[in-house]
C-alpha positions in Angstrom: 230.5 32.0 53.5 229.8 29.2 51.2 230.6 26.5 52.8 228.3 27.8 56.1 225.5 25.1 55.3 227.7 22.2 55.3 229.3 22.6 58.2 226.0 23.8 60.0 225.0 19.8 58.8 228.1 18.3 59.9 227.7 19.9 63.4 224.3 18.5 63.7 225.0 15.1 62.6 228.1 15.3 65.7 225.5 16.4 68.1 223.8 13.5 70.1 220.7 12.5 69.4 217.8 12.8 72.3 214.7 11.4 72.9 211.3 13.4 72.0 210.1 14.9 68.8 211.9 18.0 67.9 209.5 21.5 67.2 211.1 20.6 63.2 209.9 17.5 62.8 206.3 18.5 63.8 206.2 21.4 61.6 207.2 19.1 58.6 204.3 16.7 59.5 201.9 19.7 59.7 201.2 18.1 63.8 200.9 19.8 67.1 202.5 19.0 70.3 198.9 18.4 71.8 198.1 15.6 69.0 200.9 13.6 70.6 201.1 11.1 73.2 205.2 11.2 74.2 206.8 7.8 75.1 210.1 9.1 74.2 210.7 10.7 77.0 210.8 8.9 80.3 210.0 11.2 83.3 207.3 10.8 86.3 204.2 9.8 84.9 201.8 11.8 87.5 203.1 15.5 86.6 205.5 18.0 88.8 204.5 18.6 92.5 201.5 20.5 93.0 203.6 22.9 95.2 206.2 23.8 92.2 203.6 26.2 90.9 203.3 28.0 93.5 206.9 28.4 94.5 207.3 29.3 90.7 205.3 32.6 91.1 207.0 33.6 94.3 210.4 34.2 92.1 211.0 37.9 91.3 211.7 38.1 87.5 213.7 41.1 87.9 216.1 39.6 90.9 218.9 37.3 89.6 219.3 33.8 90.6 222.0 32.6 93.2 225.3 31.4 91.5 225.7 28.9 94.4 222.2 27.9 94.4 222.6 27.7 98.5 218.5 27.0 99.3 218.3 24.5 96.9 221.7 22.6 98.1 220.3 23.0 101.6 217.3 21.2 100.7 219.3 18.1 98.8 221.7 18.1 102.2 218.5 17.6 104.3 216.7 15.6 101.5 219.3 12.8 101.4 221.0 13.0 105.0 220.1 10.5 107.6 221.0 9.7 111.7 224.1 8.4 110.7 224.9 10.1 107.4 225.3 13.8 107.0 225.9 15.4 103.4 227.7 18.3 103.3 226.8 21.7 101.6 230.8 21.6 99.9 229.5 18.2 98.6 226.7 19.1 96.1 226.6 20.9 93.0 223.6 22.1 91.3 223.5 22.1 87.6 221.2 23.0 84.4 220.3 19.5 84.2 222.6 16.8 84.8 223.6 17.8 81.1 225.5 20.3 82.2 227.2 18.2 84.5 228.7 15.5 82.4 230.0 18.7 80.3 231.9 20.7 83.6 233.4 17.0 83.9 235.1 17.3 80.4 235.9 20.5 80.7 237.7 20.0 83.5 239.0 16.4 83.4 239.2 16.2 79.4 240.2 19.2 78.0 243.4 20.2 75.9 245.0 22.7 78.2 248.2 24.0 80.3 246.9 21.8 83.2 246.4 18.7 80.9 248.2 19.1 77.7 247.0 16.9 75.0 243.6 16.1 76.5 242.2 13.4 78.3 240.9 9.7 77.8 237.3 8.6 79.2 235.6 5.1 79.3 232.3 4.5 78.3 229.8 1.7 79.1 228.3 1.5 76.4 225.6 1.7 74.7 224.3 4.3 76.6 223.4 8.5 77.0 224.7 10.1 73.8 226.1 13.0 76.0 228.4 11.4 77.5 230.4 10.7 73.8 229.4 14.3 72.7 230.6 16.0 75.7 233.9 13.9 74.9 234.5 14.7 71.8 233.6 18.6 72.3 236.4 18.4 74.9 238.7 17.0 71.9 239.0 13.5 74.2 240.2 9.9 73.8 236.7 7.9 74.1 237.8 3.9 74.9 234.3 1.7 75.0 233.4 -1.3 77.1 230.6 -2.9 74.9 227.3 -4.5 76.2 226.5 -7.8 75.6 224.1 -7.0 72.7 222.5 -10.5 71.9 222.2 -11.5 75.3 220.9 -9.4 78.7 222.3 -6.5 78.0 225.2 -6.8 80.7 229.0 -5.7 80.8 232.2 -7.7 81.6 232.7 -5.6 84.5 235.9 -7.6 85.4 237.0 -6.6 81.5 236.2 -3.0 82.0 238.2 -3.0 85.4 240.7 -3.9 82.9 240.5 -1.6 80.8 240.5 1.1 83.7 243.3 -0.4 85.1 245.4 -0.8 81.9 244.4 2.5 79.5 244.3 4.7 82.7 241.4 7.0 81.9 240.6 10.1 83.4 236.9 9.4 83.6 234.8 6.7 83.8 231.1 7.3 82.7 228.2 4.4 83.8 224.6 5.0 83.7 222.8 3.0 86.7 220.0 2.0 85.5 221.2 2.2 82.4 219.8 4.3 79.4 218.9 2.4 77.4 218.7 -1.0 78.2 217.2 -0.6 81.7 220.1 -2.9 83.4 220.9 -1.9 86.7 224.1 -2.8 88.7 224.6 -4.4 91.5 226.3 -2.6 94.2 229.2 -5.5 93.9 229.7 -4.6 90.6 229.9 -0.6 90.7 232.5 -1.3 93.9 234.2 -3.5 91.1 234.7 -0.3 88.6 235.3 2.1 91.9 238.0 0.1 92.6 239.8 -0.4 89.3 239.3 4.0 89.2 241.1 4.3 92.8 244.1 1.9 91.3 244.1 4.1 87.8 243.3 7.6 89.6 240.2 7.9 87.6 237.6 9.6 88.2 234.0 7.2 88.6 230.9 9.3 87.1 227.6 7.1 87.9 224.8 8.4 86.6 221.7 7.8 88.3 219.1 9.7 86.4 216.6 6.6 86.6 217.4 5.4 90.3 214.1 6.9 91.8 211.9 4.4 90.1 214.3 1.3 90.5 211.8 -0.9 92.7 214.8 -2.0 95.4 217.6 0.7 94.9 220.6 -0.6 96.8 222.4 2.6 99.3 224.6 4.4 96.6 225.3 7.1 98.8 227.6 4.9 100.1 230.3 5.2 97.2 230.6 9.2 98.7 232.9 7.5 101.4 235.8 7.2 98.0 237.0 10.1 96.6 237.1 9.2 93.4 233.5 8.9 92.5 230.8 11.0 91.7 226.5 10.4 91.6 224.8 12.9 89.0 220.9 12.5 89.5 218.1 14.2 87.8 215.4 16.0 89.2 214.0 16.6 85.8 213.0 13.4 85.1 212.2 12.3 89.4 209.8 15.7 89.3 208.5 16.0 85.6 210.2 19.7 85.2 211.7 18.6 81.9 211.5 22.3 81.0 213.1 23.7 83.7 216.5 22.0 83.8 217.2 20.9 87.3 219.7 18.1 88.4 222.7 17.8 91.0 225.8 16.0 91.2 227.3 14.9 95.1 231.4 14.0 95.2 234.4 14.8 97.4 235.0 18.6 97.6 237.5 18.3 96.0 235.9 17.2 92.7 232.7 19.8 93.4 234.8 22.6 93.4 236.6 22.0 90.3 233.5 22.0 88.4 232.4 24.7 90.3 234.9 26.9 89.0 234.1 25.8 85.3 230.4 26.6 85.9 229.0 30.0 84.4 227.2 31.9 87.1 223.6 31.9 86.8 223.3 28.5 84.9 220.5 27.6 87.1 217.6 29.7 86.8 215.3 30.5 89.9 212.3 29.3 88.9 213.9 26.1 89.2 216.4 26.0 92.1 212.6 27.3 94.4 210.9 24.3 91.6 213.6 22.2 92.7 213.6 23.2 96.8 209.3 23.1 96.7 209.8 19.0 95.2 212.1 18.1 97.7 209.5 19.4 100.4 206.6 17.0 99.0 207.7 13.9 100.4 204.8 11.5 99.4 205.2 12.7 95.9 208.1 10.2 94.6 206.4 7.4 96.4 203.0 7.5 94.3 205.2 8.2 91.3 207.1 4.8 91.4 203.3 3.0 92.4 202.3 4.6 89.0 205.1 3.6 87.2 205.3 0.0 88.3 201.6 -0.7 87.7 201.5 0.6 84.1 204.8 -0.3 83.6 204.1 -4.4 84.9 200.8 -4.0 82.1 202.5 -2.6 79.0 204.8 -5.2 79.8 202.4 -8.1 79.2 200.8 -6.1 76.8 203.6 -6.0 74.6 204.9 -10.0 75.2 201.6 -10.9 73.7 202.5 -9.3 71.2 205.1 -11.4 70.5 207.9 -8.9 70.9 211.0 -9.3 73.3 210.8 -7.1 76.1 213.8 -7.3 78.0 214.0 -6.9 81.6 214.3 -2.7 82.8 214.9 -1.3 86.0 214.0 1.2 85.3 210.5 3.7 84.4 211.3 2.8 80.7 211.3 -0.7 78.7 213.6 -1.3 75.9 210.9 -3.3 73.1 212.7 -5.3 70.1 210.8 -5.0 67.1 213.2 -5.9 64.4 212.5 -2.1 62.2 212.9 0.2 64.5 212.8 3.6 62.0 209.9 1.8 60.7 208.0 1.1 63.9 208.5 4.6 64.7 207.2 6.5 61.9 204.5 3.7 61.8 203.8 4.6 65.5 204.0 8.4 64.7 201.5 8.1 62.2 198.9 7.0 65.1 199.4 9.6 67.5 202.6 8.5 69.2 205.9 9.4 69.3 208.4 6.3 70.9 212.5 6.0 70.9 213.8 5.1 67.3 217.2 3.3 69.4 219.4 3.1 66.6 221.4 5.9 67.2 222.6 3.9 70.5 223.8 1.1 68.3 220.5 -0.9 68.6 218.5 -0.5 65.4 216.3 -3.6 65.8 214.6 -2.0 69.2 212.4 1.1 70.4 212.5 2.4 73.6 208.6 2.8 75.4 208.7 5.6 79.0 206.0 4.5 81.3 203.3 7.2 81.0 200.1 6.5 82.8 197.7 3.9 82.9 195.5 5.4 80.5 198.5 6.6 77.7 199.7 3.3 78.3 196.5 1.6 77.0 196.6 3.7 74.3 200.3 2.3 73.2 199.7 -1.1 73.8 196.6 -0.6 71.3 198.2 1.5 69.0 201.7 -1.6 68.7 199.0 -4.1 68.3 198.1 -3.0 65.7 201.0 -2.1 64.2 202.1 -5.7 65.0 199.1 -6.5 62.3 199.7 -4.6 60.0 203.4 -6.2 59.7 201.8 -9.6 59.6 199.6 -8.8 57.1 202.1 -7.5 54.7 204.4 -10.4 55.9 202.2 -12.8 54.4 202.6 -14.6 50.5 200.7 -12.6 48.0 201.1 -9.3 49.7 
């Protein structure tokens, strides 16, 4: 099988490309996890529920995990219902990460089959999540793109993507609200704007709201459940700090959950995090002191960073989006000290880096460590150098 290596390359280079630094990449630099300090990846800054341990060692290795993941849909039901608002078991679905999610939706909406022959279309707002394109393309789909604007603040034409909707017809429509990786966050005008255009083109809405727990003033998404034609995916990875354990859920008409459903492998979710994912839900003062760590270290790094001279645009969310011209270079530079930031180019944006919002302390540490970076660029910058 000669020609095994190559395509093992070419698959990579079709994957997307994540945040954090890969197990590879360490081993080449001769470094350890523990000598890092992670901005790459934006989760809570304060660490998983105390509880989660605890409701980790209660699972049975030997006993396999529910397929339906009842208790843990139970608990999002009672999490997110209100007075007035009841969500429905038939409404949720549990996933492996909201990963797992956006590739059920392909699968099911996108792919080449009896039901749909010649595959689907999807729209993308981009740029944005890389898993979105890839699970696209894996599903052999037409991907149509609705562009940012990329030297201004970061925002889409949502009346030209309602054209676009409305003209090209696609089966799905992805948005990411706050978006990764800009941190622009919609109003709830505008996402009615794109829910409409769907309705009129039967597609399928898919907002993504993997940041929304640490948007300062979230406006009442749960509302869009009242149309059947779109769907919330959020994260409890990232709202928890379970990054290893996969966790996220996705809430829609019936209808749509039990489409996926039936696409779903049984036993996806492991049950050391559908009880991780039930024992967060129960701490209810825990999201609360997350976003009150997040928005102090998040309003200091900031101001660090302006002083520096470097744009920081606006970001609703726990992340800011830093433009520092060389942004391969300010990583490795940035490596080199200890920390490991988002090299943005793959989204399109090679001038900027993207910073999470660790704590206080970490924080410190980064605005320190760009400083003097930032130096070190003006130092070479200057005649004679």
């Amino acid at each position: 099988m000669p020609n095994q290596p190559n395509e093992n390359a070419a698959s990579r280079r079709r994957r997307p490309v994540h945040g954090s630094i890969q197990p590879s990449e360490l081993r080449a630099l001769g470094l350890k996890p523990e000598d890092l300090l992670d901005f790459s990846a934006s989760i809570s800054p304060i660490g998983p529920p105390e509880g989660v341990w605890e409701a980790i060692r209660s699972v049975d290795l030997s006993t396999y995990p529910d397929p339906e993941c009842l208790d843990l849909r139970e608990a999002i039901c009672h999490y997110l219902s209100t007075p007035t608002r009841e969500v429905t078991l038939g409404r949720v679905l549990v996933g492996n990460g909201s990963t797992e999610i956006f590739h059920l939706l392909t699968r099911a909406y996108l792919s080449n089959s009896t039901d749909h022959p010649g595959g689907g279309s999807a729209l993308l707002m981009t740029p944005t999540y890389g898993e979105y394109e890839g699970a696209c393309r894996m599903a052999g789909a037409k991907v149509l793109t609705q562009v940012a604007n990329l030297s201004g603040d970061f925002r889409w034409d949502i009346s030209e993507a309602s054209r676009i909707i409305r003209d090209d017809r696609p089966d799905l429509v992805f948005i990411c609200n706050p978006n990764n990786p800009t941190g622009v966050y919609l109003t709830h005008g505008e996402i009615d704007g794109l829910a409409d255009a769907s309705a009129d083109s039967g597609s399928l809405l898919v907002v993504d709201e993997a940041y929304l727990s640490f948007v300062e003033d979230p406006w009442d998404s749960l509302e869009l459940l009242e149309r059947p034609n779109v769907m919330l995916v959020r994260s409890m990875t990232k709202d928890y700090a379970q990054t290893a354990l996969r966790l996220g859920y996705a809430l829609a008409s019936e209808d749509v959950v039990s489409r996926l459903r039936s696409y779903q492998p049984d036993w996806s979710v492991n049950g050391l995090a559908q009880k991780a994912g039930i024992s967060a839900l129960e701490d209810t003062e825990y999201l609360p002191r997350a976003r009150e760590a997040v928005y102090r270290a998040k309003n200091y790094l900031s101001a660090e960073i302006g002083e520096l001279g470097l744009e920081v645009p606006p970001s609703a969310a726990n992340f800011l989006l830093v433009k520092v011209g060389d942004a391969p270079r300010w990583r490795s530079q940035l490596l080199a000290k200890g920390i490991v930031v988002r090299d943005c180019t793959s989204f399109g944006l090679p001038e900027y880096i993207r910073v999470g919002i660790r704590t206080m302390e970490d924080c410190q540490r980064l605005a320190a460590a760009m400083a003097e970076v930032a130096a070190e660029a003006l130092a070479e910058s200057r005649p004679g150098n």
